[in-house]
C-alpha positions in Angstrom: -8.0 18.5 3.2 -9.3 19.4 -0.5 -12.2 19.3 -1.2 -13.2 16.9 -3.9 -16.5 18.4 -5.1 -14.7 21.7 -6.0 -11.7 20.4 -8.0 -11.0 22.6 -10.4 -9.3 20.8 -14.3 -6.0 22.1 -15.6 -6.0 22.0 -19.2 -2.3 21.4 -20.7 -1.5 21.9 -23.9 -0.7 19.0 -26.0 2.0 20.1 -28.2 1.8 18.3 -31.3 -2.1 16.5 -31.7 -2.9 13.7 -34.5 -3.4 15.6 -37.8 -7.0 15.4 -38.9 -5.8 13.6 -41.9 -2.9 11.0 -39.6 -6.5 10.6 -37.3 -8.8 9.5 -40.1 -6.4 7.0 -41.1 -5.6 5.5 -37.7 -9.5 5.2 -36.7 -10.3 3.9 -40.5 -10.0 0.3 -39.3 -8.8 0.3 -35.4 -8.4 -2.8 -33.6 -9.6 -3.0 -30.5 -7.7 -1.1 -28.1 -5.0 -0.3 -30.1 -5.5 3.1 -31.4 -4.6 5.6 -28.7 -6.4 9.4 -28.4 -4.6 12.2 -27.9 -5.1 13.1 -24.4 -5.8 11.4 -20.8 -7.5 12.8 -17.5 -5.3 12.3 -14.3 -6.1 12.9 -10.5 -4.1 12.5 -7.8 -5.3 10.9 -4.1 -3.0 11.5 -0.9 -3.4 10.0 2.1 -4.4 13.4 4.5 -5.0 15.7 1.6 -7.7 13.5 -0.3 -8.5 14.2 -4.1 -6.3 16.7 -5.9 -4.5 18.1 -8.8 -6.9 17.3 -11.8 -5.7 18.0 -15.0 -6.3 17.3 -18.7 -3.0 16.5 -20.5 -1.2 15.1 -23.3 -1.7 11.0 -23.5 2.3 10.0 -22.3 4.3 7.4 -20.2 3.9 7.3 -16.4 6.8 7.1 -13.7 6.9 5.0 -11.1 9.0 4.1 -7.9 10.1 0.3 -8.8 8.3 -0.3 -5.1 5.3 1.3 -6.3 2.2 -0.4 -4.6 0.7 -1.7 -7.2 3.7 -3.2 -8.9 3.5 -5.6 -6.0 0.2 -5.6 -4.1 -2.1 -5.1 -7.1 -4.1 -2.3 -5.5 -5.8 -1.6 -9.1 -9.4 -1.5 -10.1 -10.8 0.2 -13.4 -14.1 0.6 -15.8 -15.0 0.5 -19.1 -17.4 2.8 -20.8 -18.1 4.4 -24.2 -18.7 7.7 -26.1 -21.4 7.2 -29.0 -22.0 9.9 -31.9 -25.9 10.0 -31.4 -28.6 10.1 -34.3 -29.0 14.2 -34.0 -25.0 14.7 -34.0 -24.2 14.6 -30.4 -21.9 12.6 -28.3 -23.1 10.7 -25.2 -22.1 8.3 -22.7 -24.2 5.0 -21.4 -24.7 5.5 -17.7 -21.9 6.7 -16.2 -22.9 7.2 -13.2 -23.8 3.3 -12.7 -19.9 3.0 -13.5 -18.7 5.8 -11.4 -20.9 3.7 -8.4 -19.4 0.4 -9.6 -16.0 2.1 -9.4 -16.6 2.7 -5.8 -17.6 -0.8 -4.7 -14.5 -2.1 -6.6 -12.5 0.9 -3.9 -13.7 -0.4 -1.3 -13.0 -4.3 -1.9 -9.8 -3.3 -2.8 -9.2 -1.3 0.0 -9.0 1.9 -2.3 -9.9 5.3 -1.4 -13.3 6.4 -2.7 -13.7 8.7 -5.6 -17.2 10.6 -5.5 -19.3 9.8 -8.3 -19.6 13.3 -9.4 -15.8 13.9 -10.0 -15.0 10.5 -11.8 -18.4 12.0 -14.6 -16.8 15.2 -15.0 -13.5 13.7 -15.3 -15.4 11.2 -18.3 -16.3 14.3 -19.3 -13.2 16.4 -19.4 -11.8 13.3 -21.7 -14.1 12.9 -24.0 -14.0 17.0 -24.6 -10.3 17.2 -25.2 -10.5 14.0 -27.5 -14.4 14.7 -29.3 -12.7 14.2 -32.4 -11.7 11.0 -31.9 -15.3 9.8 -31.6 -15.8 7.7 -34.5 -19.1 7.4 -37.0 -20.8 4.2 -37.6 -23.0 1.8 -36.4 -20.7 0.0 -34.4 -17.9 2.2 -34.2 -17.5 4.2 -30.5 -14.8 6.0 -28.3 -14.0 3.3 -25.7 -13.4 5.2 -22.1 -10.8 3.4 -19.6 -11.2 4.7 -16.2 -8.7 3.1 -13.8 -7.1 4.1 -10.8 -3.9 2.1 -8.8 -1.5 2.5 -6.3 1.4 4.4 -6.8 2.8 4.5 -2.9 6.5 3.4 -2.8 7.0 1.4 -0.3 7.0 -2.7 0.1 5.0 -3.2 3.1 1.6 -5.1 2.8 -1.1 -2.6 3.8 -3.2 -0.3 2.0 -1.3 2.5 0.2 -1.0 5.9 1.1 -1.3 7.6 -2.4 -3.2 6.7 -5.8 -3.2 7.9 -9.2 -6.9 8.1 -11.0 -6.8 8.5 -14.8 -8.7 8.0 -18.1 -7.6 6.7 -21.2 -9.4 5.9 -24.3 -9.0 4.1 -27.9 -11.3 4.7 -31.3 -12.9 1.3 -31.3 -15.6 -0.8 -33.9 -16.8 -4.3 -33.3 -15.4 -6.5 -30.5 -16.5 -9.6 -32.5 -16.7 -9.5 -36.1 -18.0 -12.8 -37.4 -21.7 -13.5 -36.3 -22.6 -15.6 -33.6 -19.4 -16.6 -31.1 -18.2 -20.6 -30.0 -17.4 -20.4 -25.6 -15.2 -22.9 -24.5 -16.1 -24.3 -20.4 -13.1 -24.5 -18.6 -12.8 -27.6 -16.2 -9.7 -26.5 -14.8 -9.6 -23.2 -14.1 -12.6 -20.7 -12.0 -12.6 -17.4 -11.9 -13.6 -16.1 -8.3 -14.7 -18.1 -5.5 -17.3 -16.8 -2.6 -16.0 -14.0 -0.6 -13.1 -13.1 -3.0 -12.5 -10.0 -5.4 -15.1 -11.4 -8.0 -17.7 -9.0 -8.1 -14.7 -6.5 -8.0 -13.3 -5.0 -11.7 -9.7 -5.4 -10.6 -7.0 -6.4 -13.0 -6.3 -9.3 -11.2 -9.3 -11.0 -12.0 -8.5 -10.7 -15.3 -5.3 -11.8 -15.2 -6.4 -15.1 -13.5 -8.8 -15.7 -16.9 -6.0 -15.6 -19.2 -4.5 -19.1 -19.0 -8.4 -20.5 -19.5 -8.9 -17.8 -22.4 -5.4 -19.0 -24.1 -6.9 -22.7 -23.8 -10.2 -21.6 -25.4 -8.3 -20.2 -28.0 -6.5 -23.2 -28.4 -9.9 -25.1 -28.7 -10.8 -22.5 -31.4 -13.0 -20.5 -29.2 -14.5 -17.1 -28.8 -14.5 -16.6 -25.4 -13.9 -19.0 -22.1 -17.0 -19.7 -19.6 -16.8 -20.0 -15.9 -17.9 -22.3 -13.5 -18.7 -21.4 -10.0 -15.5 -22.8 -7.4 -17.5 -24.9 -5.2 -19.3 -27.5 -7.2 -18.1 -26.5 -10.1 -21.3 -27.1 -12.4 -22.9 -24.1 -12.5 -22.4 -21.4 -15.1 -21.2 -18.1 -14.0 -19.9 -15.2 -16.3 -17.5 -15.4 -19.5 -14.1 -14.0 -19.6 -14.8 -10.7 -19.5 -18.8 -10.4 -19.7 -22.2 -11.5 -19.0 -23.9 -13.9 -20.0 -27.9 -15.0 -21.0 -29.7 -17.8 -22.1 -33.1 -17.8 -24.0 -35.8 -20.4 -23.7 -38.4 -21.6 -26.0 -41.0 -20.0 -24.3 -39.3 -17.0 -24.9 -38.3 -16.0 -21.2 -34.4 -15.4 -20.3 -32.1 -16.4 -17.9 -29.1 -14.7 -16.4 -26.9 -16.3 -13.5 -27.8 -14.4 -10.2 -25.2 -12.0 -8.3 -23.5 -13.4 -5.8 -20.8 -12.0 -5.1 -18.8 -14.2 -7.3 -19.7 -12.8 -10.8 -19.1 -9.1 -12.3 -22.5 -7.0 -11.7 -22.5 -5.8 -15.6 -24.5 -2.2 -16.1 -24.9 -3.9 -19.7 -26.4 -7.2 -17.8 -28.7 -4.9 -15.5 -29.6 -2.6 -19.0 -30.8 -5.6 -20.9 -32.7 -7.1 -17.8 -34.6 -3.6 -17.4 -35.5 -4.0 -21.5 -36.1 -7.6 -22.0 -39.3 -6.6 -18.4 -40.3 -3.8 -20.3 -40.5 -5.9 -23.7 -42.9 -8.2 -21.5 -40.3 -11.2 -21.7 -40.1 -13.6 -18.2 -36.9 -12.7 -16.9 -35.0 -15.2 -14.3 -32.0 -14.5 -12.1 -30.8 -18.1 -10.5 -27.9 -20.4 -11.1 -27.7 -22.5 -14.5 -25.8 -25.6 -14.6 -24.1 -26.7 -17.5 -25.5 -30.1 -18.0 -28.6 -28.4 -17.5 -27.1 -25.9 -20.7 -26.0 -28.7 -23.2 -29.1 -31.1 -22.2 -31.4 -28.1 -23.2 -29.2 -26.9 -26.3 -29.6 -30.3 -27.4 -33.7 -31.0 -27.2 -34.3 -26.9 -28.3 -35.5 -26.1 -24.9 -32.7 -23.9 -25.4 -33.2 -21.5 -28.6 -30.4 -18.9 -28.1 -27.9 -17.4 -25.8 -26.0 -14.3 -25.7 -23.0 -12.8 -24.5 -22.9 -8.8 -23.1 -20.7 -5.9 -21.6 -19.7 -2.6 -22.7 -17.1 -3.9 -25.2 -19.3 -6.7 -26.9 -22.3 -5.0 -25.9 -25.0 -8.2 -27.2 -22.9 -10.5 -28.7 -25.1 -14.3 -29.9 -23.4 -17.5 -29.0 -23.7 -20.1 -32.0 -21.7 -22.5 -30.4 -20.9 -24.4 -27.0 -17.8 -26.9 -26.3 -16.7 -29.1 -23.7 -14.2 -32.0 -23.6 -17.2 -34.3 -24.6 -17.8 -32.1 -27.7 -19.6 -29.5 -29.0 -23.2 -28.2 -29.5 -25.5 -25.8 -31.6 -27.7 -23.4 -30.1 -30.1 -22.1 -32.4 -29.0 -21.5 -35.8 -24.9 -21.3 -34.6 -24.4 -18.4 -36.8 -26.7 -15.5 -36.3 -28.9 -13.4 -33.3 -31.9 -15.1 -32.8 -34.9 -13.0 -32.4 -34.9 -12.5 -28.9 -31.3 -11.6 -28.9 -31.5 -9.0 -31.7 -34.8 -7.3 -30.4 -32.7 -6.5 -26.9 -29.5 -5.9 -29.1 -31.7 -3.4 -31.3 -33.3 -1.9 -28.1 -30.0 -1.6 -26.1 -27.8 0.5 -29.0 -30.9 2.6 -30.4 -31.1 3.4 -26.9 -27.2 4.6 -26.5 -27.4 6.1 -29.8 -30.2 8.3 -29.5 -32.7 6.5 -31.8 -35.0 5.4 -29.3 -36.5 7.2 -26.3 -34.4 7.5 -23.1 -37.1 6.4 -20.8 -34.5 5.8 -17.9 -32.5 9.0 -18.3 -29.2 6.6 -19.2 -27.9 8.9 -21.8 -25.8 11.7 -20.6 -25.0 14.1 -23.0 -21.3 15.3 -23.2 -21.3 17.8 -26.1 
């Protein structure tokens, strides 16, 4: 069997990369996602030989067996990360490792063979070498990194697969939200995960079950969708595709607690470790959401937030229900607790403050 701690990266050629100029242009304005670099990362898992033949290659289509695992089975988990242009010219990632762990506990939900932490860094790495100039300037402008890794095992019996494909992907990206403070929709008909399923998992198919509630949110002219846990279905538990945090008047915050049911975010658990450090009261325990309006509405509530890798600290102006709708705070802009841990979180992954926690790792 190989050994995973001494693969070795093949570099292939790419034979015709983005002109400098054709690049500028395409990362100018990028919506999210869209913009594609000009390379990807791929590893290949067999059952019996383990990890092997890394390479670094040109970004291209995949092939697959129409009875590929995954096609059927949806044996797919991935991450999300990002490549900043620090304050002194560098580029750096935001804890990778805590990703590369989080990858691993999504593996083994999903019944997925385990990548070692060290390999799925130096395969970030590799990535963000062969693509560095795709790393945008800017105060909100970043390289977003897709890990992911699925089953690519033909064969249409139910049971784990015998081989995998691990790759990285990225896209030039700037803000996920561009207009101030967002408006969340609460779904009444639709949760998310339920105890004991894949919802501390990051598996596609979680997301895919949030899409129907997003597309009604949308229709209610909101943001983002919130959760409700599956039991009683009163207490708030994450957003479509982040955290989330409420602020009190007494200036403590409140996160709902991990479960099982709810994504562990490395942006929830960064801003938790600030907001101690800042000397704020920091609660982890369940929040209902008559408990939310009630207090939105008297100002026991001042401001809430929204965070993940993509929106990093995102304010919430604005909650709706079926009933209607209400403020928190002003309903267009950060409060002051949100933009102190929003300041502190991206000085922090940009370089301009000091890296007490060793989160920034340093690519080139």
């Amino acid at each position: 069997m190989s050994s995973a701690e001494n693969l070795t990266f093949i570099h292939l050629p790419h034979p015709s990369p983005t002109s400098p100029e054709k690049r500028a242009a395409m990362m100018a304005d990028p919506a999210f996602g869209r913009v594609a670099t000009d390379h990807m990362v791929m590893i290949r898992y067999t059952e019996g030989k383990g990890w092997h033949d890394a390479q670094v290659m040109p970004r291209g289509p995949l092939s697959l067996d129409p009875s590929a695992a995954v096609l059927h089975y949806a044996q797919e988990i991935f991450e999300g990360l990002k490549a900043f242009r620090t304050s002194d010219g560098e580029i750096a990632i935001f804890r990778p490792e805590a990703n590369a762990q989080r990858f691993q506990k999504s593996a083994e939900r999903m019944a997925m063979p385990i990548l070692p932490e060290n390999l799925f860094i130096e395969a970030v790495d590799e990535f963000v070498k062969a693509d560095s100039d795709w790393v945008p300037e800017g105060e909100n402008a970043s390289l977003y990194i897709r890990p992911f890794m699925f089953a690519n095992d033909a064969f249409l019996g139910v049971k784990p697969a015998s081989e995998y494909l691990f790759l990285v992907i990225g896209a030039p990206v700037g803000a996920y939200f561009s207009n101030g403070a967002v408006t969340v929709w609460v779904s009444e008909n639709y949760t998310r995960a339920a105890p004991g399923g894949t919802g501390a998992a990051k598996c596609g198919g979680n997301y895919a079950g949030s899409l129907l509630a997003q597309a009604e949110a949308k229709a209610q002219g909101c943001d983002q969708v919130v959760f409700l846990d599956a039991v009683k279905h009163r207490f708030v538990e994450e957003m479509g595709g982040m955290n989330i945090f409420f602020v009190f008047e007494d200036g403590s915050i409140a996160t709902p607690p991990l479960t099982g049911t709810i994504l562990p975010g490395i942006t929830r658990d960064s801003v938790l470790t600030i907001a101690r450090e800042q000397g704020l009261t920091v609660r982890e325990e369940p929040y209902a959401i008559d408990q939310w309006l009630a207090d939105a509405k008297s100002g026991h509530l001042t401001e809430a937030f929204a965070c993940g890798t993509a929106a990093a600290i995102s304010p919430i102006g604005t909650v709706k229900t079926r009933e209607g709708e209400v403020r928190i705070g002003s309903g267009t802009s950060a409060g002051q607790v949100t933009g102190k841990l929003r300041t502190a979180l991206l000085g922090t992954q940009r370089g301009k403050v000091a890296d007490t926690h060793e989160w920034v790792h340093r690519v080139i």
